[in-house]
C-alpha positions as CSV (number, residue, x, y, z in Angstrom):
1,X,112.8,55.3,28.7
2,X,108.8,56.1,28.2
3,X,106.7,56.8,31.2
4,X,105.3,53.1,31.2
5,X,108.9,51.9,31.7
6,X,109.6,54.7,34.4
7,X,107.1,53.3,35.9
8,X,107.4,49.9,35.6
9,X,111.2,50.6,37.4
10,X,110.3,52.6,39.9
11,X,107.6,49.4,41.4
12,X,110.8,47.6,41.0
13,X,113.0,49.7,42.8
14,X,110.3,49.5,45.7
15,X,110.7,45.6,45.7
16,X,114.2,45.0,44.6
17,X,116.6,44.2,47.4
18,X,120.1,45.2,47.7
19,X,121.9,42.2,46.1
20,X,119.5,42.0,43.2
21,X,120.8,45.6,42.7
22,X,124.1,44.6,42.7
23,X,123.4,41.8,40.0
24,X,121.6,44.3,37.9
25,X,123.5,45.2,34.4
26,X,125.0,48.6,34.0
27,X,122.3,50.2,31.8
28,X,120.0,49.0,34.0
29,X,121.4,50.5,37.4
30,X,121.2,53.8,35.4
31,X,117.7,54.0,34.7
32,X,117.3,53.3,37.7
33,X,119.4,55.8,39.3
34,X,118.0,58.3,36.5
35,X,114.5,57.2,38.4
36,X,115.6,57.8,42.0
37,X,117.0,61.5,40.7
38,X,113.5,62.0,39.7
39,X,111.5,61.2,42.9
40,X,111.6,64.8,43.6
41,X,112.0,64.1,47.4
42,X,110.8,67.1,50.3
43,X,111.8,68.5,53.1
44,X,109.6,70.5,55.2
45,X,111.3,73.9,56.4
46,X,110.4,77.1,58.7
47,X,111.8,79.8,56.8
48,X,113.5,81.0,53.6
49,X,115.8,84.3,54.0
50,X,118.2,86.4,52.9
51,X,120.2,88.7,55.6
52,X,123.3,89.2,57.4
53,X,124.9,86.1,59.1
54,X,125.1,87.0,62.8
55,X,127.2,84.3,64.3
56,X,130.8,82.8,63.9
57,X,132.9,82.9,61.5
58,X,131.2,84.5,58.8
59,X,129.4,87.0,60.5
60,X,129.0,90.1,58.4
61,X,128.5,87.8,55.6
62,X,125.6,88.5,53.3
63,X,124.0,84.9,52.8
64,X,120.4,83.4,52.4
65,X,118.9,80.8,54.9
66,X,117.6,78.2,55.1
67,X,115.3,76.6,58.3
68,X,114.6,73.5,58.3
69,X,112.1,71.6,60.6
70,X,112.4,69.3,63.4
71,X,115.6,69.2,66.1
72,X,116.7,66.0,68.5
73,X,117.1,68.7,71.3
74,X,114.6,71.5,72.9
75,X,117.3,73.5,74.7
76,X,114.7,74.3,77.6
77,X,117.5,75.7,79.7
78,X,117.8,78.9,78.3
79,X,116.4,82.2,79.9
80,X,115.8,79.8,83.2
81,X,117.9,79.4,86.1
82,X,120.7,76.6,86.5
83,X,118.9,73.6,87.4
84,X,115.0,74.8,87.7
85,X,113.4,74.0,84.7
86,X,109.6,74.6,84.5
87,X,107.3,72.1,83.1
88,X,107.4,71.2,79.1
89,X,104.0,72.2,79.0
90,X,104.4,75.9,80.9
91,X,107.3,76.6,78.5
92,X,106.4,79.9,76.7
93,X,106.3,78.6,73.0
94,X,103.6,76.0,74.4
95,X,101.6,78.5,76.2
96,X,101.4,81.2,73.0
97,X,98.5,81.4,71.3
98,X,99.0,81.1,67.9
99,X,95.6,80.7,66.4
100,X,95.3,84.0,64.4
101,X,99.3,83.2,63.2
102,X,99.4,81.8,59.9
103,X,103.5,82.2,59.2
104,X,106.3,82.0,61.4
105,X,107.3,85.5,60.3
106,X,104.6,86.4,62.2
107,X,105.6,85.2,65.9
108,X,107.8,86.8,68.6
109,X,111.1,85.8,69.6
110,X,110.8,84.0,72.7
111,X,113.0,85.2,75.8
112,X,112.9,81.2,77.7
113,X,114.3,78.4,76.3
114,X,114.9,77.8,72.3
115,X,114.8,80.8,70.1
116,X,114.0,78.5,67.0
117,X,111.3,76.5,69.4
118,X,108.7,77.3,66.0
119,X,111.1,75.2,63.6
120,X,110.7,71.9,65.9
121,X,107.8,72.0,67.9
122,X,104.8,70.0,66.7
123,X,102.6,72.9,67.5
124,X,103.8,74.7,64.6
125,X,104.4,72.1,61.9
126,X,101.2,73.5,60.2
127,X,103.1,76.7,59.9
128,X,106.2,74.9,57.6
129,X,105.7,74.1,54.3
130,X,106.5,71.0,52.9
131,X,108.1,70.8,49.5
132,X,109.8,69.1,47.0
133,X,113.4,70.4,46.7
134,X,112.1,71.3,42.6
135,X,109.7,74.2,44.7
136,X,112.3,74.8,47.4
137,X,115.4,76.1,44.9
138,X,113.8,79.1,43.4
139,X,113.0,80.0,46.5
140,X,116.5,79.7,47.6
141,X,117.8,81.6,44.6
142,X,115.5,84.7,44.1
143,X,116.8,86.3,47.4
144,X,120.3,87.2,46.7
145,X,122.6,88.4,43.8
146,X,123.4,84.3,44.3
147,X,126.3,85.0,41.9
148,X,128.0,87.1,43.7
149,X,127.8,86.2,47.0
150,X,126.7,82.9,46.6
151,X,127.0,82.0,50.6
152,X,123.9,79.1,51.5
153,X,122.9,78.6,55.4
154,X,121.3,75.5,56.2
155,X,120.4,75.8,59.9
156,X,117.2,74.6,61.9
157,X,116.2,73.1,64.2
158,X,119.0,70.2,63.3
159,X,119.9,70.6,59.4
160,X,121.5,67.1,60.0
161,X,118.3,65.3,61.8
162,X,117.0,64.0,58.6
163,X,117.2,65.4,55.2
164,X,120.5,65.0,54.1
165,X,119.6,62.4,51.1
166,X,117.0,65.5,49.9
167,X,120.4,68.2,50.0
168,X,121.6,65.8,47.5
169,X,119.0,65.9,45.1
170,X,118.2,69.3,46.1
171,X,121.9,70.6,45.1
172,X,121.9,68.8,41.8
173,X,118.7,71.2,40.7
174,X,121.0,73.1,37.6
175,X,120.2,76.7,39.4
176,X,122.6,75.3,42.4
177,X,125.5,74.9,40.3
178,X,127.1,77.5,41.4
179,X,126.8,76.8,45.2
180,X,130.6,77.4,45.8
181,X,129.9,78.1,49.9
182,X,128.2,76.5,52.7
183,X,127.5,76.3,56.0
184,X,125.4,73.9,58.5
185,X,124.5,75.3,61.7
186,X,124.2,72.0,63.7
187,X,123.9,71.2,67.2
188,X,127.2,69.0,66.7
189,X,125.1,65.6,67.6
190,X,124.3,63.9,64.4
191,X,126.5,62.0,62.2
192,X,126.7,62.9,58.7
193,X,126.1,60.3,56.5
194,X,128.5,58.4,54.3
195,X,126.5,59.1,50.8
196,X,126.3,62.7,51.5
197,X,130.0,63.2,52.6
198,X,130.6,61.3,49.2
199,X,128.4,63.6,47.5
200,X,129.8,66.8,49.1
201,X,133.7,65.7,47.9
202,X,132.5,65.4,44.3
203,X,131.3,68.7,44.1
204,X,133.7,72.3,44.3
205,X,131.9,73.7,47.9
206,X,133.6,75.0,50.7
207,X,131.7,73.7,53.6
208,X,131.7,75.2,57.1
209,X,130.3,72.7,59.9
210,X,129.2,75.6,62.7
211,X,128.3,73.6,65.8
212,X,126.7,74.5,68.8
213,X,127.3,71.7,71.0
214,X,124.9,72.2,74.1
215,X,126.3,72.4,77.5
216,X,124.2,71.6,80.7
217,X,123.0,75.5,80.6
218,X,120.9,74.7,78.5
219,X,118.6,72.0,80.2
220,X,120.0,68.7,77.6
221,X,122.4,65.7,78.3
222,X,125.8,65.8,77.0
223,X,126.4,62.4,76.5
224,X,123.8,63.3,74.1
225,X,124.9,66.5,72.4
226,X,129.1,66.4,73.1
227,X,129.4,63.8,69.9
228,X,132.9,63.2,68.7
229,X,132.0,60.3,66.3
230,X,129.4,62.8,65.0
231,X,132.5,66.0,64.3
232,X,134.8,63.2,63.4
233,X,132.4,62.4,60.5
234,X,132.2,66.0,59.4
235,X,136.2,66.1,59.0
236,X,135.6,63.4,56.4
237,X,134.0,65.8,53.9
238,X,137.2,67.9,51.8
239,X,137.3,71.8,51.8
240,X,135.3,71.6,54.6
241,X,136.0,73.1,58.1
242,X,134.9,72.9,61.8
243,X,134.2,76.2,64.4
244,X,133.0,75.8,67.3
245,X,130.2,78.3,69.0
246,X,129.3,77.6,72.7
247,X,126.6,79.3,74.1
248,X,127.6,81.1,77.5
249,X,125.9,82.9,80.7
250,X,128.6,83.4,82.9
251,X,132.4,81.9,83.6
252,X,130.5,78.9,85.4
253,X,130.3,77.1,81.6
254,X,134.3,77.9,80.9
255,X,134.9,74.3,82.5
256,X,132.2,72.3,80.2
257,X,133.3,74.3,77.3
258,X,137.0,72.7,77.6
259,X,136.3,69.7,78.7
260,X,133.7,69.3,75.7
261,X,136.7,70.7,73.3
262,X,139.2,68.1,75.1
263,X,137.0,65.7,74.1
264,X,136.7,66.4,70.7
265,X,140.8,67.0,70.0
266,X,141.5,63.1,71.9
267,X,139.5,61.3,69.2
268,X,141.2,63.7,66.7
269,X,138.7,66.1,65.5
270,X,140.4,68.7,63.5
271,X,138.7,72.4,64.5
272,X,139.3,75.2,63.5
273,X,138.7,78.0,65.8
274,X,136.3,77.9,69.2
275,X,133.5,81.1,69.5
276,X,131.9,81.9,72.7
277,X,128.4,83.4,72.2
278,X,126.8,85.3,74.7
279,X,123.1,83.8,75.7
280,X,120.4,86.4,74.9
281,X,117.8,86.1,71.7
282,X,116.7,89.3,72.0
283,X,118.5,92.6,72.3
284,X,117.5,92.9,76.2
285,X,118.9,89.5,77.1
286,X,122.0,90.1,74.9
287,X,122.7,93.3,76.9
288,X,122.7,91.2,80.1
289,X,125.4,88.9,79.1
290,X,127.5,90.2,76.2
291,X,129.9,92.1,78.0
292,X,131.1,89.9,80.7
293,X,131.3,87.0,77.8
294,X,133.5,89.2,75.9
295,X,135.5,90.0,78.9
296,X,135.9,85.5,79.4
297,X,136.8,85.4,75.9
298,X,139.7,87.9,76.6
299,X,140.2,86.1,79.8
300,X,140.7,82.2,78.0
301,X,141.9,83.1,74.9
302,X,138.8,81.9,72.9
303,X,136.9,84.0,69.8
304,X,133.4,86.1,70.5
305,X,130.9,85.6,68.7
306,X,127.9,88.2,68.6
307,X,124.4,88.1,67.7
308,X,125.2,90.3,64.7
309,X,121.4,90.3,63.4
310,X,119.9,91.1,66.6
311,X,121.2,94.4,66.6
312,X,120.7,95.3,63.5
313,X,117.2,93.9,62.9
314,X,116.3,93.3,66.4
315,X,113.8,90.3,68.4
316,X,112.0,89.0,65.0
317,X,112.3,85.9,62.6
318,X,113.8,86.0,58.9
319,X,116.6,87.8,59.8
């Protein structure tokens, strides 16, 4: 097709409806699925990476990141006492000044409420770049000896909130061909959508679904973030797999962890293995919880999961 008649389809394509789609000949469905390929659709993201996964089941794992922006949850609850939540607008990540910051490498790990407050809150969308996915895979590539190891996070935020059509177009780029093994760090609340499960059991990648369904802990509603329909979706993809990582203060959150996990196996979630993860983002709240949660894992029968990269690289971003 010339650029007059790429054109031309693509004002179509903005007008067409569904059934006219439908009645469309074969050649001409492919130019203008050759059209939609070409849209070069973004996604804006806090941070590009490459370092040691820290959590769950691949932990040790050399892998490159990926942060995307935005999350459906705020996780307020964290660092605060059970049930005494101070005001949205006293919360620490609202109450930094930030500026003199001009990347997110740049601020500190926050002791109260969401570590990753900087790749959802609107105070620091500035701070995320925007990009079409054609800018965002070199960027994803140049970290890592990507044939080798060849192990992509996609984590947030909520990975699942809103660009999964862009993964799509994003994996096709030719220098992700050889994406063999993935993981989503998700909160465990969003559906994942029919096209992209499609897409995902076309291609040859191993697909981990790490979820990190929120108990009351952490300030949020779990009719909200305990989502069967949402896991059962993720069991639809092949080669893929579900663990489970709870994050825990103290034995008081055993009962919400299996009552959430009772919930999931009566629908008939398949999962693989359940982590406990001790709350702490930095290495002086980790030392305040991470023995006795490694003493309740022994207790309950249920895997520990560190915070691997806090150790080594202690309380900073991009690692």
């Amino acid at each position: 097709m010339t650029d007059v008649c790429l054109g031309v389809a693509f004002l179509f394509i903005l007008t067409i409806n569904i059934t006219q789609i439908i009645e469309l000949g074969d050649i001409h469905k492919q130019n203008l699925i050759t059209v939609i390929y070409n849209t070069n659709m973004k996604i804006r993201y806090s941070e590009i990476f490459y370092s040691i996964q820290g959590e769950g089941k691949w932990t040790g794992t050399p892998s490159v990141f990926f942060r995307t922006f935005g999350c459906n949850l705020t996780c307020a609850g964290f660092g605060q006492p059970r049930g005494e939540l101070i005001p949205e607008e006293d919360m620490p990540h609202m109450k930094l000044d930030i500026s003199n910051i001009t990347s997110i490498e740049d601020l500190p790990v926050l002791d109260i409420g969401c570590d990753s407050s900087a790749s959802w809150s609107k105070k620091y969308k500035h701070l995320s770049p925007f990009a079409t996915t054609e800018e965002i895979v070199p960027e994803l590539t140049k970290y890592a000896p990507w044939s080798q190891y060849n192990h992509l996070v996609i984590t947030g935020g909520e990975p699942l909130l809103g660009w999964q059509k862009a993964y799509i177009e994003m994996f096709e780029h030719p220098d992700m061909s050889n994406l063999t093994h993935l993981t989503f760090e998700t909160n465990g609340s969003k559906l994942v959508q029919d096209d992209f499960a499609e897409y995902l059991n076309k291609r040859n990648i191993d697909v981990t679904w790490m979820c990190s369904p929120k108990l009351s802990l952490t300030g949020e509603d779990q009719t909200v973030t305990i989502n069967p329909n949402a896991l059962l979706t993720m069991n639809k993809v092949k080669n893929s797999n579900i663990n489970l990582k709870f994050v825990i203060r103290d034995e008081q959150d055993i009962s919400e962890v299996q009552n959430a996990v009772a919930k999931y196996v009566e629908v008939g979630v398949k999962i693989e293995d359940v982590y406990l993860m001790p709350e702490g983002a930095t290495i002086e709240g980790q030392e305040l919880t991470e023995r006795n949660v490694a003493d309740i894992c022994m207790k309950y029968g249920y895997k520990f999961s560190p915070r691997l990269h806090i150790n080594l690289f202690g309380n900073s971003w991009g690692t």
